[in-house]
C-alpha positions as CSV (number, residue, x, y, z in Angstrom):
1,X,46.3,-14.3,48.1
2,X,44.2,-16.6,46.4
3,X,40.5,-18.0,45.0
4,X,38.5,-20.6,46.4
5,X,36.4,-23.0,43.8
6,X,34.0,-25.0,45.9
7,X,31.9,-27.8,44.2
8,X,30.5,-30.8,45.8
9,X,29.6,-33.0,43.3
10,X,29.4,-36.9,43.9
11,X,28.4,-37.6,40.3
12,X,30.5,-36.4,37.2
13,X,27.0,-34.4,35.3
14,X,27.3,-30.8,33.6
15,X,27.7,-28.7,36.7
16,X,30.7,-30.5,38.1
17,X,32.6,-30.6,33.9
18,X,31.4,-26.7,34.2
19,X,33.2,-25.9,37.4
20,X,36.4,-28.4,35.8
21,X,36.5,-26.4,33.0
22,X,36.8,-23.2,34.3
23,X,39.7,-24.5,37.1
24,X,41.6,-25.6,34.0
25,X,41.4,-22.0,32.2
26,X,42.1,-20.4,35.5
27,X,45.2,-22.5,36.0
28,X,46.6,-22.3,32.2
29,X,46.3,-18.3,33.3
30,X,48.3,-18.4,36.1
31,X,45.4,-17.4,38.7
32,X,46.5,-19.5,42.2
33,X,43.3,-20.9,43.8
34,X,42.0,-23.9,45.6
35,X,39.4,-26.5,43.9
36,X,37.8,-28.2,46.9
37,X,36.0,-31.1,45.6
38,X,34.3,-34.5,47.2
39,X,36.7,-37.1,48.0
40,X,37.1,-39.9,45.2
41,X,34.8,-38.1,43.5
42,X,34.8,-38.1,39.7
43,X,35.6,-34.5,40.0
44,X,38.5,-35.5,42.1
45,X,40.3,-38.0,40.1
46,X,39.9,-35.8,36.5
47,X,41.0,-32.6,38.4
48,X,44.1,-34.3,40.1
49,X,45.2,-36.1,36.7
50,X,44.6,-32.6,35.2
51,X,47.1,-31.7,37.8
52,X,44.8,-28.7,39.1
53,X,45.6,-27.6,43.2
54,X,42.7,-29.9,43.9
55,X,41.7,-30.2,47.7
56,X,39.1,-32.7,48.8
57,X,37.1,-31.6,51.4
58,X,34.1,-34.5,52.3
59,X,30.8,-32.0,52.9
60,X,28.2,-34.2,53.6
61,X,24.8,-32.0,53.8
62,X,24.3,-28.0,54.2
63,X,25.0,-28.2,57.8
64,X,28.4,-29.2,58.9
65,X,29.7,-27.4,61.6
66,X,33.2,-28.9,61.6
67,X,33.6,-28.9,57.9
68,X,33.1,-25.0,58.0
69,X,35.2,-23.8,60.6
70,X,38.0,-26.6,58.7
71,X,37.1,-24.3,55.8
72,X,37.2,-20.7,56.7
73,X,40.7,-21.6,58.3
74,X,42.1,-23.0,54.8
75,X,40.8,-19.9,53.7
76,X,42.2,-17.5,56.1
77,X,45.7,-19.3,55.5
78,X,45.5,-18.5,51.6
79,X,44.4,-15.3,52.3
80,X,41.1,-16.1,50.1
81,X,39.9,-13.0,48.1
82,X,37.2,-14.5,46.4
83,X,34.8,-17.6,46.7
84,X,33.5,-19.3,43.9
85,X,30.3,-21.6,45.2
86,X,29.0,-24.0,42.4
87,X,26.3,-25.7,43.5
88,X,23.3,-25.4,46.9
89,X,25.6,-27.4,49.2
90,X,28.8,-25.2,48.3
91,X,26.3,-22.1,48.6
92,X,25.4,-23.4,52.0
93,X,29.0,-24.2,54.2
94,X,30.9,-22.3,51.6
95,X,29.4,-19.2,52.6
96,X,29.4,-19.8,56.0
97,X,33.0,-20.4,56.5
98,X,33.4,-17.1,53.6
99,X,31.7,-15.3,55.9
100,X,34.1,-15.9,59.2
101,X,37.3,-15.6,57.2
102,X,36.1,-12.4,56.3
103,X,36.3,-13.2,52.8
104,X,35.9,-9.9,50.5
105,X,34.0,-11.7,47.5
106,X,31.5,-14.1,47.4
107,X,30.0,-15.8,43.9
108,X,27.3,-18.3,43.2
109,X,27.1,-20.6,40.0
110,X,23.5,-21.3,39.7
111,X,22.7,-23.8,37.0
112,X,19.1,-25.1,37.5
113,X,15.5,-23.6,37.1
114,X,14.1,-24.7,40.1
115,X,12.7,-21.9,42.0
116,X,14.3,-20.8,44.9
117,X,12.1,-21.9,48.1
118,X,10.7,-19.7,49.9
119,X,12.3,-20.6,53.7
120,X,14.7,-18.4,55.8
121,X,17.7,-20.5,55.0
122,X,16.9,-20.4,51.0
123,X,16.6,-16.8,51.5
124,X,19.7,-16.5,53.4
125,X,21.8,-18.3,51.0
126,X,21.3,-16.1,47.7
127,X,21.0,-12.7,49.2
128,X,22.9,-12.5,52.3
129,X,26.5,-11.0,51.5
130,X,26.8,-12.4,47.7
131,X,28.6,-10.3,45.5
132,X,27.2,-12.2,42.6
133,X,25.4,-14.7,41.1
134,X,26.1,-16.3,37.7
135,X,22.7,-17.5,36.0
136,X,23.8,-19.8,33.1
137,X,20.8,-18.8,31.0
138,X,18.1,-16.3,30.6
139,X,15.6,-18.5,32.0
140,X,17.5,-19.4,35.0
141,X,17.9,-15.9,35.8
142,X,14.4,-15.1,35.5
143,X,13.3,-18.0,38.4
144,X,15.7,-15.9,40.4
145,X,14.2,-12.3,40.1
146,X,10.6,-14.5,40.6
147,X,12.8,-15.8,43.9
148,X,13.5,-11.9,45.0
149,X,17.1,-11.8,43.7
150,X,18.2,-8.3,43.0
151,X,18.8,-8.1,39.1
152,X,21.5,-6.2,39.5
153,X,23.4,-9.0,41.4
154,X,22.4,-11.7,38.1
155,X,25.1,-11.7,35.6
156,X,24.2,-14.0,32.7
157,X,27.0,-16.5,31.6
158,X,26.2,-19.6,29.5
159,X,28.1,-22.8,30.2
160,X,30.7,-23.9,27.6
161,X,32.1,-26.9,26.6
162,X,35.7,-27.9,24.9
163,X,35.4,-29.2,21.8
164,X,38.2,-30.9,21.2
165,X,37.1,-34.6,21.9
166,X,33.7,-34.0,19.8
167,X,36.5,-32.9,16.5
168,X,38.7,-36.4,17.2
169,X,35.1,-38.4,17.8
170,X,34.2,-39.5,13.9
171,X,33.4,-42.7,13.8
172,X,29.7,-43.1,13.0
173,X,29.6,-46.8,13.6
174,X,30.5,-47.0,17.4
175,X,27.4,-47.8,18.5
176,X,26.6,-49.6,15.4
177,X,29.1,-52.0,15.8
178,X,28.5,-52.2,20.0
179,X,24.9,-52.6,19.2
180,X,24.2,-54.8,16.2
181,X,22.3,-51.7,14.6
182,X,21.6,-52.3,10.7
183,X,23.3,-49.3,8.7
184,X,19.4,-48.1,8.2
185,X,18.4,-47.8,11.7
186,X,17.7,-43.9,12.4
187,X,19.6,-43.5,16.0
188,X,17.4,-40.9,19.0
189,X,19.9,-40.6,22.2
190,X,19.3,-38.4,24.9
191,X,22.4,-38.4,27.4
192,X,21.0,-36.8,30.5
193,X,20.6,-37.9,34.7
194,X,17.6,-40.3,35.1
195,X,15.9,-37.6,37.5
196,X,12.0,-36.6,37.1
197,X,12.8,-33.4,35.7
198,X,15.1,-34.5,32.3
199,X,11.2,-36.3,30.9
200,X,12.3,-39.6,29.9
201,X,9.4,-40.8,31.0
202,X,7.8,-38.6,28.0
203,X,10.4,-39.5,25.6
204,X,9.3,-43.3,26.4
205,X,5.9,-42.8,26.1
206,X,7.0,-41.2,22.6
207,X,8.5,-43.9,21.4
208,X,5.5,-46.1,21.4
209,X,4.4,-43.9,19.1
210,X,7.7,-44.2,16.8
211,X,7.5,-47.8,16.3
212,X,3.9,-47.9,15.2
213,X,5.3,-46.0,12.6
214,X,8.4,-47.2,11.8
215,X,10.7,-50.2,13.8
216,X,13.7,-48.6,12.2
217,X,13.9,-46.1,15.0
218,X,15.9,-46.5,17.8
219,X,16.0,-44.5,21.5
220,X,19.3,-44.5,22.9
221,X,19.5,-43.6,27.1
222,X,22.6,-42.7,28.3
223,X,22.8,-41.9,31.7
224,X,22.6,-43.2,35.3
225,X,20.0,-42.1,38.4
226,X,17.3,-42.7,40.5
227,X,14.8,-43.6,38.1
228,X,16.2,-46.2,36.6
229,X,13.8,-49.3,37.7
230,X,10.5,-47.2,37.0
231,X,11.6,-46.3,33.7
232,X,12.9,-50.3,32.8
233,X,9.3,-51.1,34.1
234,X,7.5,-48.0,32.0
235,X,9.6,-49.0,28.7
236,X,8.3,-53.3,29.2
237,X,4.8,-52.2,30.1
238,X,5.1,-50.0,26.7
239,X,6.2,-53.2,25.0
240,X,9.2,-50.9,23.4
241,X,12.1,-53.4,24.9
242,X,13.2,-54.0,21.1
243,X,13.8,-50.2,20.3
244,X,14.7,-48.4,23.7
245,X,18.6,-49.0,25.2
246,X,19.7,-47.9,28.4
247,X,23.4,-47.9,28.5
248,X,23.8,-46.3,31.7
249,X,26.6,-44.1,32.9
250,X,29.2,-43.9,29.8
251,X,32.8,-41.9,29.7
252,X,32.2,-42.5,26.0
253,X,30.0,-39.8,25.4
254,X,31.2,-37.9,22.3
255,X,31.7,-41.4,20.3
256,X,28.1,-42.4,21.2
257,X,27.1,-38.9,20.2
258,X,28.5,-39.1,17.2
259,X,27.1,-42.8,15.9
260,X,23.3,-40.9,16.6
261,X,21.1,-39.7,13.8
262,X,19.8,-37.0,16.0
263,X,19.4,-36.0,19.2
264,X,16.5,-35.3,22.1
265,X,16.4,-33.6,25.6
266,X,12.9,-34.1,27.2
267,X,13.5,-32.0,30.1
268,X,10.8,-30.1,32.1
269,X,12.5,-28.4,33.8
270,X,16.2,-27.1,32.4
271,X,18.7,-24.4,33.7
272,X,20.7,-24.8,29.9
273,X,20.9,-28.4,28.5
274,X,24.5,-28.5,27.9
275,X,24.1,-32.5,26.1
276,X,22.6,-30.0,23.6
277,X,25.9,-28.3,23.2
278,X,27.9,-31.6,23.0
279,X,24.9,-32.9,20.6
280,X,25.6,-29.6,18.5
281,X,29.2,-29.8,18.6
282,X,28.8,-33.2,16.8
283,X,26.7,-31.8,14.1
284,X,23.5,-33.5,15.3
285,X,19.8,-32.1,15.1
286,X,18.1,-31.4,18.0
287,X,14.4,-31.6,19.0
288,X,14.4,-30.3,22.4
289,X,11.4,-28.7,25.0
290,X,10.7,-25.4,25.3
291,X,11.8,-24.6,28.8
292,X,14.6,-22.9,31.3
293,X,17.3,-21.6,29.1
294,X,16.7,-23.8,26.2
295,X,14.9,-21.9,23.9
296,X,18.6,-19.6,23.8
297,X,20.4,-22.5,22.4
298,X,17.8,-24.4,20.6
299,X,16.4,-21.6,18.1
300,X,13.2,-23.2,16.5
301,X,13.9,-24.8,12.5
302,X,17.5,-23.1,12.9
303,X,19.4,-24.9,15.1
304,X,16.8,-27.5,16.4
305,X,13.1,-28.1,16.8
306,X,11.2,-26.9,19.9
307,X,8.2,-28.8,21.8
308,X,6.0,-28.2,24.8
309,X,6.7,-30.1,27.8
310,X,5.5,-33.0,29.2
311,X,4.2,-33.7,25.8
312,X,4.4,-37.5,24.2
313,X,2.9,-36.7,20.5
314,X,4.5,-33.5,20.1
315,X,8.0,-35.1,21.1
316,X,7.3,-37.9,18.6
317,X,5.6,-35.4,15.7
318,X,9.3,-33.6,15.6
319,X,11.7,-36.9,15.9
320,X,9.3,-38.4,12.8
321,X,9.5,-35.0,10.9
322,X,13.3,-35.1,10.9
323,X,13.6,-39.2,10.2
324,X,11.5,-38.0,7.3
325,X,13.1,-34.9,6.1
326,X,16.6,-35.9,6.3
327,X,17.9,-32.5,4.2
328,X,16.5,-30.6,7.3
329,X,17.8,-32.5,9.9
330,X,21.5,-31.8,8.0
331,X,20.6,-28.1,8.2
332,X,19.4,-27.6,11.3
333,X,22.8,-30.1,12.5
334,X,25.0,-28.0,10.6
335,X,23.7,-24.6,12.2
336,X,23.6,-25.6,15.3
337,X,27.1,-26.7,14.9
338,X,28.1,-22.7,13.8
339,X,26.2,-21.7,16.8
340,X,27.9,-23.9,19.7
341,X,31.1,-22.9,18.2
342,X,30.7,-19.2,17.9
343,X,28.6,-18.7,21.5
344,X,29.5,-21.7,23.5
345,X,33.2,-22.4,23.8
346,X,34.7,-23.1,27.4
347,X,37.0,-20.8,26.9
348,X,34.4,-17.9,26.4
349,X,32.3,-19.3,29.4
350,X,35.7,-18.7,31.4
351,X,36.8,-15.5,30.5
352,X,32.9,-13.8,31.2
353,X,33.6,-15.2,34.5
354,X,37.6,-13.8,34.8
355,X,35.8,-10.3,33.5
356,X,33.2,-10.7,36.4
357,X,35.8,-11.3,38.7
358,X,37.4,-7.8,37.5
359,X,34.4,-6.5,37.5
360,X,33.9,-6.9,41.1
361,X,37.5,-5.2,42.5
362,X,39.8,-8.4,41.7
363,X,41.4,-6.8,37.9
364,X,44.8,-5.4,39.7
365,X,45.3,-9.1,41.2
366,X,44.5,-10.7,37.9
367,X,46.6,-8.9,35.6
368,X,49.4,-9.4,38.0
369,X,49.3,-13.3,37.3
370,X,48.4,-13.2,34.3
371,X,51.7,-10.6,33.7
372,X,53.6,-13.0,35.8
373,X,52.4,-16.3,34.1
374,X,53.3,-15.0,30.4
375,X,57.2,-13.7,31.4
């Protein structure tokens, strides 16, 4: 008998290192399961070099007929116990095919604030014949009770992150050197998908603001997406071309991180933020929106500073106050760096999830590996 992980990710962003996480854990445990994951997807190539029992399914859209019933009978092979759905396409076929293999357990990861539309099939996905779902914040799990999930079937588990390549990452002058940044140049990044929802083009509109007050701050974008032309076009109309740098979609991240002075997430909308934990695990202040689940990581002048959204000045009002007040931004870096580590570990994000698992019938199965994996 086994688990079936399910993530369909084309793109390597923070839901698809969530589910990768938790398959590594799982494995090191001795839990047998199948990771079905895109072809040649970036998911695919770090779970096979992690040597995880990766199998790569291609699911194209919500509706695939022949990619479900390929699926249930996989899972009626491996005698699947519980399904493990990590994102809206994975909700959609991988409950489908759950549901003619007569699987016992069903579970959704649900990462995003975005309410839950109101159609039949919406509807259908998050209530029919889910045992439960994981909201990865406070704020994600309220859009769900506004959506007319049952409470009762929410279990709150933030996302985690391993820290290990954020402790080898110390080089401060990565980008420096990449760049041709003077040792005085105060470094913003935000590392996020070029989507509507992560704000950049806020942030951008910020920064016009920053360099009338000093050119010695610099806006670092990390990330790739849709938006990428309209937000090249906002930043020349802005005349900001000498202070903002897009450097696209980088493997790098924790030695980018840690070369910044401080970081920024101008999100509108925002199931977590976990950049926030990698910013915070590198010992880097945060100013951040008020939305989704943020406002559980980001505790205002503790571990960050908090803004509204959708809000230029105020976005530029808290990146000037910490350039300024350099002591603070040290504090606020340093607590926030206690906080990811004593809350936001992968390994704690994991285990909530193994004890959900339990919770729901599977304990007897568990310890059983577990037993077997440790003799």
């Amino acid at each position: 008998m086994s688990l079936f992980h399910i993530d369909t990710g084309k793109e390597w962003r923070g839901g698809q290192r969530q589910s990768f996480y938790l398959a590594k854990i799982l494995n090191r445990r001795g839990l047998p399961f199948t990771f079905v994951v895109q072809p040649q997807s970036p998911l695919h190539k770090r779970a096979s070099e992690a040597g995880l029992p990766v199998l790569p399914i291609k699911i194209r859209s919500e509706f695939a007929p022949g990619t479900t019933i390929r699926l249930a009978r996989l899972m009626k092979r491996k005698k699947c116990l519980l399904a493990h759905f990590h994102d809206a396409h994975a909700v959609a076929v991988g409950s489908r095919a759950a549901s003619l293999a007569k699987v016992p357990y069903r579970v959704i990861s649900r990462r995003v604030d975005f309410p839950i539309k109101k159609n039949y099939f919406s509807q259908r996905k998050y209530n029919k014949n889910v045992s439960a779902i994981i909201a990865i914040s406070e704020g994600v799990k309220r859009v769900l009770v506004k959506g007319g999930i049952d409470p009762k079937c929410i279990e709150v588990i933030p996302s985690g992150i391993d820290f290990t390549p954020y402790d080898n990452a110390v080089s401060s002058d990565y980008l420096r050197r990449e760049l041709s940044f003077a040792p005085d140049d105060f470094l913003v990044g935000i590392v996020a998908h070029l989507a509507d929802h992560k704000g950049h083009q806020y942030l951008i509109k910020a920064t016009k603001i920053l360099k009338e007050h000093s050119p010695k701050i610099k806006v670092i974008i990390v990330g790739g997406g849709p938006l990428r032309m309209e937000l090249d076009r906002q930043v020349k109309e802005s005349h900001v071309e000498d202070i903002v740098y897009f450097l696209g979609f980088r493997k790098d991240v924790p030695q980018i991180l840690s070369s910044l002075d401080l970081f920024v997430l101008s999100s509108y909308l925002e199931g977590l933020g976990s950049s926030i934990l990698d910013a915070m695990a590198c010992r880097l202040p945060v100013v951040a929106t008020k939305v989704g689940g943020i406002p559980e990581v980001v505790v205002h002048r503790e571990t960050g500073i908090l803004v509204p959204p959708r809000n230029p000045q105020a976005i530029a009002r808290a990146i000037l106050k910490l350039y300024n007040d350099r002591i603070l931004a040290a504090r606020l870096g340093q607590k926030g760096y206690e906080v990811v580590h004593r809350k936001f570990s992968s390994e704690a994000m994991a285990e909530k999830i193994v004890n959900l698992y339990e919770k729901l019938g599977l304990k007897k199965w568990i310890r059983l590996h577990e037993r077997a994996q440790n003799q």
